[in-house]
ROMAR-160893 format. One record per residue: residue number from 0; residue in one letter; x, y, z of N, C-alpha, C, O in turn. Coordinates in nm, 2 decimals. Example, Ala and Ser with C-alpha at 12.3 -4.5 7.8 and 13.67 -1.06 7.14 Angstrom:
# residues 2
{seq = 0&type = A&n_c1 = 1.32&n_c2 = -0.57&n_c3 = 0.78&ca_c1 = 1.23&ca_c2 = -0.45&ca_c3 = 0.78&c_c1 = 1.32&c_c2 = -0.33&c_c3 = 0.78&o_c1 = 1.42&o_c2 = -0.33&o_c3 = 0.85}
{seq = 1&type = S&n_c1 = 1.28&n_c2 = -0.22&n_c3 = 0.71&ca_c1 = 1.37&ca_c2 = -0.11&ca_c3 = 0.71&c_c1 = 1.29&c_c2 = 0.00&c_c3 = 0.79&o_c1 = 1.34&o_c2 = 0.11&o_c3 = 0.80}
***
This chain:
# residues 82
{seq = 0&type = X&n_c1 = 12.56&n_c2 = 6.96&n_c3 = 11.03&ca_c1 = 12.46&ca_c2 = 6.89&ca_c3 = 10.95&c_c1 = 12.49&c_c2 = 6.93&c_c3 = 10.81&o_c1 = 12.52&o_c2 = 7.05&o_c3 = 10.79}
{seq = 1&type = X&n_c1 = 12.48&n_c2 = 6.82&n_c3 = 10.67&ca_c1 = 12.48&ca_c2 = 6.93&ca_c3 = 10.54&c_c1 = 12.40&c_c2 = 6.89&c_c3 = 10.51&o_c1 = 12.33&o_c2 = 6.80&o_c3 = 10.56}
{seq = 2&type = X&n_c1 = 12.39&n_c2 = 6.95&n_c3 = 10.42&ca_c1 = 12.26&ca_c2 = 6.98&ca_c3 = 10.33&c_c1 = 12.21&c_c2 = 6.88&c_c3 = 10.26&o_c1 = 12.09&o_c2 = 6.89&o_c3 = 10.24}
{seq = 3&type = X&n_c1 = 12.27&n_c2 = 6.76&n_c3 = 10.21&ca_c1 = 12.17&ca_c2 = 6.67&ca_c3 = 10.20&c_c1 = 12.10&c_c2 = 6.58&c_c3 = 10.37&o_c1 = 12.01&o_c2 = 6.50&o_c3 = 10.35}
{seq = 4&type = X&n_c1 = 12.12&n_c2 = 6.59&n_c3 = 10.42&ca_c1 = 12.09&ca_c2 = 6.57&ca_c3 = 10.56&c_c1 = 11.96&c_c2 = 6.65&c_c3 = 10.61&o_c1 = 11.86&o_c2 = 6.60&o_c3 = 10.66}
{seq = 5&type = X&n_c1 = 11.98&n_c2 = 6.78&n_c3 = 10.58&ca_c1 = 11.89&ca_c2 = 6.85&ca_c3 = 10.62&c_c1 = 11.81&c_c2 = 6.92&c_c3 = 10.54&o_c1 = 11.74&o_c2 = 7.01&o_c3 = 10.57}
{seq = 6&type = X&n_c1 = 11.84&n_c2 = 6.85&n_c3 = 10.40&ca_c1 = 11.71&ca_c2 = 6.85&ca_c3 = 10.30&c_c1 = 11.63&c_c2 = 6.74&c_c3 = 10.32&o_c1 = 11.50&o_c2 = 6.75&o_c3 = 10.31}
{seq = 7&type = X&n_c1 = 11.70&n_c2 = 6.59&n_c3 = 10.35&ca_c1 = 11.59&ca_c2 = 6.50&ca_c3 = 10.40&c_c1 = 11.52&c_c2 = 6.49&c_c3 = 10.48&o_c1 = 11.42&o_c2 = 6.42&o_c3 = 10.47}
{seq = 8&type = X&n_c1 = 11.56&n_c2 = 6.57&n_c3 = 10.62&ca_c1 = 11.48&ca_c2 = 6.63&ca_c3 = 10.72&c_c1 = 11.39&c_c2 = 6.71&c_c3 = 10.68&o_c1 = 11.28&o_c2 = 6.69&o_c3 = 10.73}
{seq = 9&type = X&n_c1 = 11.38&n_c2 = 6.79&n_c3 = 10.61&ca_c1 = 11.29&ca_c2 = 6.89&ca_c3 = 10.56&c_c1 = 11.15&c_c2 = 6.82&c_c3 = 10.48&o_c1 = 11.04&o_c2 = 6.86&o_c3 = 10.50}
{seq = 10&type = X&n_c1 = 11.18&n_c2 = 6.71&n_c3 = 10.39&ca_c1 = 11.08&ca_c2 = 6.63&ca_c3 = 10.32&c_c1 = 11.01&c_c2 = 6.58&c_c3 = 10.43&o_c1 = 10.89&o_c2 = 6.57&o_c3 = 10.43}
{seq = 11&type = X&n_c1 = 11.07&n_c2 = 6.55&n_c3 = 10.52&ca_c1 = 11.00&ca_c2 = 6.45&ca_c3 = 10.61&c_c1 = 10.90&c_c2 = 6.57&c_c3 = 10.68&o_c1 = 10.80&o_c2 = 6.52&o_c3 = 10.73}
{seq = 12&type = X&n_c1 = 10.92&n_c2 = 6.70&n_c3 = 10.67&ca_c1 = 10.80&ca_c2 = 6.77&ca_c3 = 10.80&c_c1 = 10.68&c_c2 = 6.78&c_c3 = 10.69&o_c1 = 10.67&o_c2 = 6.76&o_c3 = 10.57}
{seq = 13&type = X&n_c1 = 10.58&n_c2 = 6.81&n_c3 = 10.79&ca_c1 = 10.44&ca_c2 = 6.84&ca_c3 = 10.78&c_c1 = 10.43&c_c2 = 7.00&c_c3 = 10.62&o_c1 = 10.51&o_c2 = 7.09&o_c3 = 10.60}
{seq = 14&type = X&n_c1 = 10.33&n_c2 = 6.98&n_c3 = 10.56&ca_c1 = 10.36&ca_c2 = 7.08&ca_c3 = 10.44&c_c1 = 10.36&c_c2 = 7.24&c_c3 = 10.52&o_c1 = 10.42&o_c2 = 7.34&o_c3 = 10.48}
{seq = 15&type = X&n_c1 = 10.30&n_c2 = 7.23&n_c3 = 10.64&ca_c1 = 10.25&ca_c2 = 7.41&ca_c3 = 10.67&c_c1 = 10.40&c_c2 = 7.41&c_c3 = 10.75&o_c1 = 10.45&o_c2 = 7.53&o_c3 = 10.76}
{seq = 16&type = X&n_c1 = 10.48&n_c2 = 7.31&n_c3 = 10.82&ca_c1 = 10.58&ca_c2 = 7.32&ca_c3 = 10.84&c_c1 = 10.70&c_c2 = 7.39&c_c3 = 10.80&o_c1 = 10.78&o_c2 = 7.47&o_c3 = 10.86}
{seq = 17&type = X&n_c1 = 10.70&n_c2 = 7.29&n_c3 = 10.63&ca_c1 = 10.81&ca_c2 = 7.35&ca_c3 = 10.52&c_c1 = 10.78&c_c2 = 7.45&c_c3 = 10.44&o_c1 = 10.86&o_c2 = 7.49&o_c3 = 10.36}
{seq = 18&type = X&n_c1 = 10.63&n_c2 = 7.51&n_c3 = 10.47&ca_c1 = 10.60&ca_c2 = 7.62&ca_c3 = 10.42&c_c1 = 10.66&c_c2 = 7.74&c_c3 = 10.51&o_c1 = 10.68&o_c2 = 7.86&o_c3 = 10.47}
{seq = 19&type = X&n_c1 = 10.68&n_c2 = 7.67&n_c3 = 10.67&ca_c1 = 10.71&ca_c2 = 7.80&ca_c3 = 10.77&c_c1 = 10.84&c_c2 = 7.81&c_c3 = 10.79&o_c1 = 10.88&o_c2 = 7.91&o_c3 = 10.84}
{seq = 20&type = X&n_c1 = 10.94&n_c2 = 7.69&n_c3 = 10.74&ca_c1 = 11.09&ca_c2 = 7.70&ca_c3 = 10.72&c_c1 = 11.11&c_c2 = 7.78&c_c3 = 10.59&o_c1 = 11.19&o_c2 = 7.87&o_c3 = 10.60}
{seq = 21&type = X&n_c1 = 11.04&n_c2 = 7.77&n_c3 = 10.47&ca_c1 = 11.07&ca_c2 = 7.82&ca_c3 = 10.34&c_c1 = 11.02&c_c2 = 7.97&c_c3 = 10.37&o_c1 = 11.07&o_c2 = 8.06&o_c3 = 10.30}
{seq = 22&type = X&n_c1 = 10.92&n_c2 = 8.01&n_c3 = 10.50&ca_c1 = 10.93&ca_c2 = 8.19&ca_c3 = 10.53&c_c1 = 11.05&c_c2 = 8.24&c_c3 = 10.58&o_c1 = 11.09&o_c2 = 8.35&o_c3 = 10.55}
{seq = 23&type = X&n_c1 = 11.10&n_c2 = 8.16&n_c3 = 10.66&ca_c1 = 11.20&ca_c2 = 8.19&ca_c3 = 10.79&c_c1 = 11.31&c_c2 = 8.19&c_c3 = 10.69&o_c1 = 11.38&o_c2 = 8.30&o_c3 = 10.70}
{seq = 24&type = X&n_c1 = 11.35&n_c2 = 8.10&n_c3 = 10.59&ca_c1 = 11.47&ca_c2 = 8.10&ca_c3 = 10.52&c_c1 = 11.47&c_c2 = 8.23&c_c3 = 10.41&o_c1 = 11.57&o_c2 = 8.27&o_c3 = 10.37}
{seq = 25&type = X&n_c1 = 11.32&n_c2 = 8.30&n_c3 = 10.37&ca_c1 = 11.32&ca_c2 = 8.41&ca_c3 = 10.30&c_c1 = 11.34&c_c2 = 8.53&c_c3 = 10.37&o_c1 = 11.38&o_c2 = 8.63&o_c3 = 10.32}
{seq = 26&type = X&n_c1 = 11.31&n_c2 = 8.52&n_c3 = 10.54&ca_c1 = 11.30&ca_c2 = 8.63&ca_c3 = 10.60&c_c1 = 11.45&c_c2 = 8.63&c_c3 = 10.64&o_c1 = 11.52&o_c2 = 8.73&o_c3 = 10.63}
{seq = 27&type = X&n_c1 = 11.50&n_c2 = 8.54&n_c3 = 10.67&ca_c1 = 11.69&ca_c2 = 8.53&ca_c3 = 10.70&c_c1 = 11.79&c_c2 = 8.61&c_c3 = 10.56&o_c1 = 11.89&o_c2 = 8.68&o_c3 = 10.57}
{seq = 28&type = X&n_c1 = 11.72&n_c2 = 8.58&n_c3 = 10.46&ca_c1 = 11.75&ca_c2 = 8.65&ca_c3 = 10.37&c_c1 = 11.75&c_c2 = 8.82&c_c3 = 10.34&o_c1 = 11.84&o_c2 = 8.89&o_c3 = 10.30}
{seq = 29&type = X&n_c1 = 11.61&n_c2 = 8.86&n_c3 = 10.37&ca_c1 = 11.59&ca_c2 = 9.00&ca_c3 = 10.33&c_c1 = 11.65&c_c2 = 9.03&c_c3 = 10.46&o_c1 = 11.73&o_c2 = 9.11&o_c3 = 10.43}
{seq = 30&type = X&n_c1 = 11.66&n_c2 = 9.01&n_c3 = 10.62&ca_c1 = 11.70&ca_c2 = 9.07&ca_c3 = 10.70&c_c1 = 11.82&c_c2 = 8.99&c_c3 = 10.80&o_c1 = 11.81&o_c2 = 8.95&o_c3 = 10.91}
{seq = 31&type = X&n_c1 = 11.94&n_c2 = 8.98&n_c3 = 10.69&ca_c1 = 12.12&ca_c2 = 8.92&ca_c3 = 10.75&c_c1 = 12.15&c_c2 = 8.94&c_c3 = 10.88&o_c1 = 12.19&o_c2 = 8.85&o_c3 = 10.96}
{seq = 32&type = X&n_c1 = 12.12&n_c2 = 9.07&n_c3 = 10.92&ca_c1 = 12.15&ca_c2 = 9.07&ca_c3 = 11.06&c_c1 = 12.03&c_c2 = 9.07&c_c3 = 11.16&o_c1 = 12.03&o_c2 = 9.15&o_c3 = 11.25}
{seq = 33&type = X&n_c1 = 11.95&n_c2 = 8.99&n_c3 = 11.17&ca_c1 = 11.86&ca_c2 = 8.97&ca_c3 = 11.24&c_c1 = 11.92&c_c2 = 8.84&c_c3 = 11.35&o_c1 = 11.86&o_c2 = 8.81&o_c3 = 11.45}
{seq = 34&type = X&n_c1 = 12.00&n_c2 = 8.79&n_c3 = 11.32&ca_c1 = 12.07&ca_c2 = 8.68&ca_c3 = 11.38&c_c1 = 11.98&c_c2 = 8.54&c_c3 = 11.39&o_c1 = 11.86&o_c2 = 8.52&o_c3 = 11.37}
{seq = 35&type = X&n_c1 = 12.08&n_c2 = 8.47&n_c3 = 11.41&ca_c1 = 11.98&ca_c2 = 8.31&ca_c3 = 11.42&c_c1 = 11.85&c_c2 = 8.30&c_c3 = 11.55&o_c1 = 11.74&o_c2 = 8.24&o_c3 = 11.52}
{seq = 36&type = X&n_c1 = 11.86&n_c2 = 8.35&n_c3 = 11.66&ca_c1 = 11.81&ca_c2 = 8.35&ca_c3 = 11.77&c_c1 = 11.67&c_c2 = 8.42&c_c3 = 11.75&o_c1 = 11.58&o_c2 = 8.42&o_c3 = 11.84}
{seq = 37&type = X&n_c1 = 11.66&n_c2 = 8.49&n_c3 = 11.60&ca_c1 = 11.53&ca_c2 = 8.55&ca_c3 = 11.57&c_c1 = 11.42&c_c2 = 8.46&c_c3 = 11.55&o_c1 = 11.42&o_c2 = 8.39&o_c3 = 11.45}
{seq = 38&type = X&n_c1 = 11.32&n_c2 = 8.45&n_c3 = 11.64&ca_c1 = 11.21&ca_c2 = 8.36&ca_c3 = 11.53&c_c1 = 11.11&c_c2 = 8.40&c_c3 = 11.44&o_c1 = 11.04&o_c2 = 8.50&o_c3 = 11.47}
{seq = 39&type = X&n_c1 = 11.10&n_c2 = 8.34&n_c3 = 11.34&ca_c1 = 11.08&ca_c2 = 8.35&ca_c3 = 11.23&c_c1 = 10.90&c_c2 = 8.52&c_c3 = 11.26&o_c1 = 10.88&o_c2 = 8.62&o_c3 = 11.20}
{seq = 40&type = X&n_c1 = 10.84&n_c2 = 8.46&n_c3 = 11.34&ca_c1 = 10.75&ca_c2 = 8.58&ca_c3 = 11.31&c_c1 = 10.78&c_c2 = 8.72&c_c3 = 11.38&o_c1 = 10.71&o_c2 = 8.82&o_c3 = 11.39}
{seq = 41&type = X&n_c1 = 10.90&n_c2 = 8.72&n_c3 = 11.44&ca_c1 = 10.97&ca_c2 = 8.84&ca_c3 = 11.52&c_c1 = 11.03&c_c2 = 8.87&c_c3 = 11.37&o_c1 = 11.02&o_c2 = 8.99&o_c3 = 11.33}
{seq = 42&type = X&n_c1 = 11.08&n_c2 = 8.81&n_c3 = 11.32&ca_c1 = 11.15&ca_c2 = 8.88&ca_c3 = 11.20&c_c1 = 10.98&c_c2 = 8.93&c_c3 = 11.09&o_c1 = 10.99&o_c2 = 9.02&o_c3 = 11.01}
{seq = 43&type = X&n_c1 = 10.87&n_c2 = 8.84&n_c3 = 11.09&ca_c1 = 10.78&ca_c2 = 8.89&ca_c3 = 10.98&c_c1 = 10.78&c_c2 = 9.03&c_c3 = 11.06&o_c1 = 10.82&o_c2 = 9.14&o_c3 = 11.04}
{seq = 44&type = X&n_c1 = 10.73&n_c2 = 9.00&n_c3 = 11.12&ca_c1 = 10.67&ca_c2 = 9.17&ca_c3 = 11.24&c_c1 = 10.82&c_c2 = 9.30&c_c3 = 11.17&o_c1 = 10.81&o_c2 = 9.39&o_c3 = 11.09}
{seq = 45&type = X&n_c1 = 10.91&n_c2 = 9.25&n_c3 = 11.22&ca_c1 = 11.01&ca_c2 = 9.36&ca_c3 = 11.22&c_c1 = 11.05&c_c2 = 9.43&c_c3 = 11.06&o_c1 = 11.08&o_c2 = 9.55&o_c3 = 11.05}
{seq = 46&type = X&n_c1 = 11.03&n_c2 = 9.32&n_c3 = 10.94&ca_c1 = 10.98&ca_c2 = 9.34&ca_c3 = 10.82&c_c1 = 10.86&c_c2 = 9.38&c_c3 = 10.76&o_c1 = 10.86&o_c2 = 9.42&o_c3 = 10.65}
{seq = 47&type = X&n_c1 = 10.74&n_c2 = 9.39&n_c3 = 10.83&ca_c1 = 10.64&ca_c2 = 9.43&ca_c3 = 10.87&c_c1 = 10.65&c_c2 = 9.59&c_c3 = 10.87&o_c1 = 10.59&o_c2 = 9.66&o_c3 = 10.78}
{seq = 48&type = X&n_c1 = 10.74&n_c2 = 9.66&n_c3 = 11.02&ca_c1 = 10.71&ca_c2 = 9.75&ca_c3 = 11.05&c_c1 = 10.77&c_c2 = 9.83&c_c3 = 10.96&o_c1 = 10.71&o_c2 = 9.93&o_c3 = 10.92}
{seq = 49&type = X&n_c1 = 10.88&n_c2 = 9.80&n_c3 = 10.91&ca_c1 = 10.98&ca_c2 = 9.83&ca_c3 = 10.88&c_c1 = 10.89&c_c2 = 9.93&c_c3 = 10.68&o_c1 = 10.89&o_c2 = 10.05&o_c3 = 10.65}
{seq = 50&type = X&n_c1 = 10.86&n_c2 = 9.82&n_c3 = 10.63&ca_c1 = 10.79&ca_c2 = 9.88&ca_c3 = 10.51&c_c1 = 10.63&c_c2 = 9.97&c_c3 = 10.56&o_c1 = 10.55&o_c2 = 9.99&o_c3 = 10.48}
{seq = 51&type = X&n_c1 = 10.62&n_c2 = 10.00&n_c3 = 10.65&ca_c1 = 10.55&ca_c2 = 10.06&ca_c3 = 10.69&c_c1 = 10.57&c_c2 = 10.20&c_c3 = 10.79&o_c1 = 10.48&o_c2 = 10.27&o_c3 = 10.82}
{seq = 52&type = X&n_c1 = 10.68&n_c2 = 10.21&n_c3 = 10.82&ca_c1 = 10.76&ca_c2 = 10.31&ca_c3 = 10.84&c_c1 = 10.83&c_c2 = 10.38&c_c3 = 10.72&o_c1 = 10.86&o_c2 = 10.50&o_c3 = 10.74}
{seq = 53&type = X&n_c1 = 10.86&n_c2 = 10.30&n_c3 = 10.56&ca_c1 = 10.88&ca_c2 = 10.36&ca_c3 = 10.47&c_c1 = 10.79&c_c2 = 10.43&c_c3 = 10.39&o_c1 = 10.81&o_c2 = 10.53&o_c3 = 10.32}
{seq = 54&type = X&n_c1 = 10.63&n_c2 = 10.34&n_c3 = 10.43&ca_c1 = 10.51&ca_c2 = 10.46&ca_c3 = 10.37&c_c1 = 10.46&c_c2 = 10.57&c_c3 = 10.47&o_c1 = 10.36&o_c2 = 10.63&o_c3 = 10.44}
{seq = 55&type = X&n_c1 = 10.53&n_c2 = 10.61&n_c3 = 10.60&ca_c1 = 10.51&ca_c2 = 10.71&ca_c3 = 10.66&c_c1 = 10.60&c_c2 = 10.80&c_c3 = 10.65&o_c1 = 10.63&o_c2 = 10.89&o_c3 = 10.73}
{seq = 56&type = X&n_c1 = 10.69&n_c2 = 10.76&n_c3 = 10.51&ca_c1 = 10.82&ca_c2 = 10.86&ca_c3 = 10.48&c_c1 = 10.78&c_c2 = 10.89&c_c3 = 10.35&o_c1 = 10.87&o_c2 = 10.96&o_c3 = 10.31}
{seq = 57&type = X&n_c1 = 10.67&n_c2 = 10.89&n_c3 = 10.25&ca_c1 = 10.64&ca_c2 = 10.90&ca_c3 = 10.15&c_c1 = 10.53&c_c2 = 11.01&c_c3 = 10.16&o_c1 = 10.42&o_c2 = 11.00&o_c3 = 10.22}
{seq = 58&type = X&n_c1 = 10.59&n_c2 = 11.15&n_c3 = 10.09&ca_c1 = 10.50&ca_c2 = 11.23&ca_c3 = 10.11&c_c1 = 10.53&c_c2 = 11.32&c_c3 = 9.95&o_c1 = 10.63&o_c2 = 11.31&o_c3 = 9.88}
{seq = 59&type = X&n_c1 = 10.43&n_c2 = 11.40&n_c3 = 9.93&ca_c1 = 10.42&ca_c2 = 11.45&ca_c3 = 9.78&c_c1 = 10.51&c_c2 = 11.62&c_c3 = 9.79&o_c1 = 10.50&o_c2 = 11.72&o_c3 = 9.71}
{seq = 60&type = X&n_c1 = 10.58&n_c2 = 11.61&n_c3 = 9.89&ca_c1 = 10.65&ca_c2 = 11.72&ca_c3 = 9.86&c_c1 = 10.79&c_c2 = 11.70&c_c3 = 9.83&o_c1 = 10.83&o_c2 = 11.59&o_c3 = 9.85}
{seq = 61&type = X&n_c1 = 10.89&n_c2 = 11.80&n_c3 = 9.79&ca_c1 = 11.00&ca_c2 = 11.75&ca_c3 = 9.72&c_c1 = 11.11&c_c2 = 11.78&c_c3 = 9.86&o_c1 = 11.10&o_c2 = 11.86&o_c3 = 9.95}
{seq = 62&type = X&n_c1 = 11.20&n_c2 = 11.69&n_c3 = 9.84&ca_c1 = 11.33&ca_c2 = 11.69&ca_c3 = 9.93&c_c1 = 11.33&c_c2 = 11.86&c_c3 = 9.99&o_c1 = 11.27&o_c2 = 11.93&o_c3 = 9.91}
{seq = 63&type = X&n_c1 = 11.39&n_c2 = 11.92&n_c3 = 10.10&ca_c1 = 11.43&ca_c2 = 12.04&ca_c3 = 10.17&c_c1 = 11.55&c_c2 = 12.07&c_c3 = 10.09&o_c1 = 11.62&o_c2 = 11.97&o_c3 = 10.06}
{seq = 64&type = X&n_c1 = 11.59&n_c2 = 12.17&n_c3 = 10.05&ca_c1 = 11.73&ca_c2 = 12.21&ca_c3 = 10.02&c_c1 = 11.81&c_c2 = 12.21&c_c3 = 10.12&o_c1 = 11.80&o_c2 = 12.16&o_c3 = 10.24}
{seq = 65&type = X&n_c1 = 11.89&n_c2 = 12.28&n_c3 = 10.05&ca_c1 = 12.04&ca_c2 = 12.25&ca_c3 = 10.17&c_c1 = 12.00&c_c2 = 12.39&c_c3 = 10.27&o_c1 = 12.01&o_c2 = 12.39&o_c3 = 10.40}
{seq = 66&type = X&n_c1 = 11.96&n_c2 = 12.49&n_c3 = 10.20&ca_c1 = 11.95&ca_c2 = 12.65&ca_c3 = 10.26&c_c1 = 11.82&c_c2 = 12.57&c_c3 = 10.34&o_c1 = 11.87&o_c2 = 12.55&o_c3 = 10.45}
{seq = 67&type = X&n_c1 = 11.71&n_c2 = 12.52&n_c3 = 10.34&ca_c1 = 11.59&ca_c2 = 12.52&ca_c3 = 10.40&c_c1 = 11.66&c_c2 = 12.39&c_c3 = 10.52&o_c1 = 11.61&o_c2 = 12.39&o_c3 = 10.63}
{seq = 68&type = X&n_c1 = 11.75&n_c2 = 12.33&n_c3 = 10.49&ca_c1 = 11.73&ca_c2 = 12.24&ca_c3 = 10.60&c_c1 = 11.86&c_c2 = 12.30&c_c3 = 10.67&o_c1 = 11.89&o_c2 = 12.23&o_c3 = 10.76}
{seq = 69&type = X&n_c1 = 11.97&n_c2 = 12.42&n_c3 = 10.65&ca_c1 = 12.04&ca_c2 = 12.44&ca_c3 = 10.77&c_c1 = 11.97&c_c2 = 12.58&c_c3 = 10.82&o_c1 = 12.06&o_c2 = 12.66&o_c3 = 10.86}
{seq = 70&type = X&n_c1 = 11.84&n_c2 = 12.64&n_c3 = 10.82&ca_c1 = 11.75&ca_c2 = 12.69&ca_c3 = 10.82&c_c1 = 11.68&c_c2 = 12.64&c_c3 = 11.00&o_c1 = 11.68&o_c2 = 12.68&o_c3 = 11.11}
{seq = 71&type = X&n_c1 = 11.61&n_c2 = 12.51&n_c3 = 10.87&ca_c1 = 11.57&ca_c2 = 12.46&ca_c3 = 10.98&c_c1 = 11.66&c_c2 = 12.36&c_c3 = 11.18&o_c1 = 11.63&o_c2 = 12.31&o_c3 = 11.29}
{seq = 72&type = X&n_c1 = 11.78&n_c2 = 12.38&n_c3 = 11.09&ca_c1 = 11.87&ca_c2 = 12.33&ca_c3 = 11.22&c_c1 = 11.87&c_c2 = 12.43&c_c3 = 11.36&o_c1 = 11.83&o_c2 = 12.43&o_c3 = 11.47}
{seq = 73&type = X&n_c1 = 11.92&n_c2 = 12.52&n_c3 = 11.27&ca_c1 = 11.94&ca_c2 = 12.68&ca_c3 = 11.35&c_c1 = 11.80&c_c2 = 12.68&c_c3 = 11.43&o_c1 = 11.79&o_c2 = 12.66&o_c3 = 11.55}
{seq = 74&type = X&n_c1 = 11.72&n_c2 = 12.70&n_c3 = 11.36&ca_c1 = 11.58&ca_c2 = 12.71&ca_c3 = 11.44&c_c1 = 11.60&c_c2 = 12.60&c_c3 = 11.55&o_c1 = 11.59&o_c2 = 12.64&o_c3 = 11.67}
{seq = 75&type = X&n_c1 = 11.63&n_c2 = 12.48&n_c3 = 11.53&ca_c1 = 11.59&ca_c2 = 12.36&ca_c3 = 11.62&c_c1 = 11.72&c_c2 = 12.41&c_c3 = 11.74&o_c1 = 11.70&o_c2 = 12.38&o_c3 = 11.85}
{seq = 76&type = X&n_c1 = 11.83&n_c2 = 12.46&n_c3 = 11.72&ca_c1 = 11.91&ca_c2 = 12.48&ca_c3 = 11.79&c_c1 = 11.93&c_c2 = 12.61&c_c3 = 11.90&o_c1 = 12.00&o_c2 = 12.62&o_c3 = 12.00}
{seq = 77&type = X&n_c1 = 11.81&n_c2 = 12.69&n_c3 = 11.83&ca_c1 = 11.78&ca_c2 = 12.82&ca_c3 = 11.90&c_c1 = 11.66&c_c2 = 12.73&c_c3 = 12.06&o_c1 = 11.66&o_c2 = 12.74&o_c3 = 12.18}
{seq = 78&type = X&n_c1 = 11.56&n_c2 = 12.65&n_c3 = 11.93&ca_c1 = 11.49&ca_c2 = 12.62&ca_c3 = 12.07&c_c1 = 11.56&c_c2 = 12.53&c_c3 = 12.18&o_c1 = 11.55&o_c2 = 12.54&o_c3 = 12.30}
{seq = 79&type = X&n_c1 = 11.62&n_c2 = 12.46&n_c3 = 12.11&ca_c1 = 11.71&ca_c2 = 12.35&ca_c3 = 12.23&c_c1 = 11.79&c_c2 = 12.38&c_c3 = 12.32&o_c1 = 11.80&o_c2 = 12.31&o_c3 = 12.41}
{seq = 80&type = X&n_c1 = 11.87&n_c2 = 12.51&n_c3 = 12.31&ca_c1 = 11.91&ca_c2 = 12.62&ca_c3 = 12.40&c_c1 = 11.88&c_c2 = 12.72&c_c3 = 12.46&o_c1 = 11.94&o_c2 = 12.77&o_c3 = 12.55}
{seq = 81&type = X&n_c1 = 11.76&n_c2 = 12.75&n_c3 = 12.41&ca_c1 = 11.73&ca_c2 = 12.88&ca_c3 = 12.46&c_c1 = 11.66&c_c2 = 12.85&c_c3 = 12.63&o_c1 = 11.62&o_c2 = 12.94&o_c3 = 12.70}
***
């Protein structure tokens, strides 16, 4: 199909329609490998969780150093073996 083809198809749908292609075409954007087979509110959800998994990474203390986080490995490797 090109694009003038399937821009005239597009005038022709209902407005809440081309409003819900014009999400699907923003969400294809922010998320490339979501593949075509995604529909459009599996991808809002998955963009959804996703910035919300980045505010449960936002916290007021500063990065671990390098000594505190091969610190904390050792520890994690003492219990995983022991």
């Amino acid at each position: 199909m090109s694009f003038q083809e399937l821009r005239e198809q597009a005038t022709r749908l209902s407005v809440s329609d081309r409003l819900a292609l014009m999400s699907a075409i923003i969400d294809s954007l922010k998320n490339p490998n979501l593949g075509e087979n995604t529909p459009p509110s599996m991808a809002r959800e998955r963009s959804g969780a996703i910035e919300r998994m980045r505010g449960l990474l936002k916290t007021e203390q500063p990065a671990p150093t390098d000594e505190e986080v091969a610190v904390l490995l050792e520890e994690r490797r003492l219990e995983k073996y022991s």
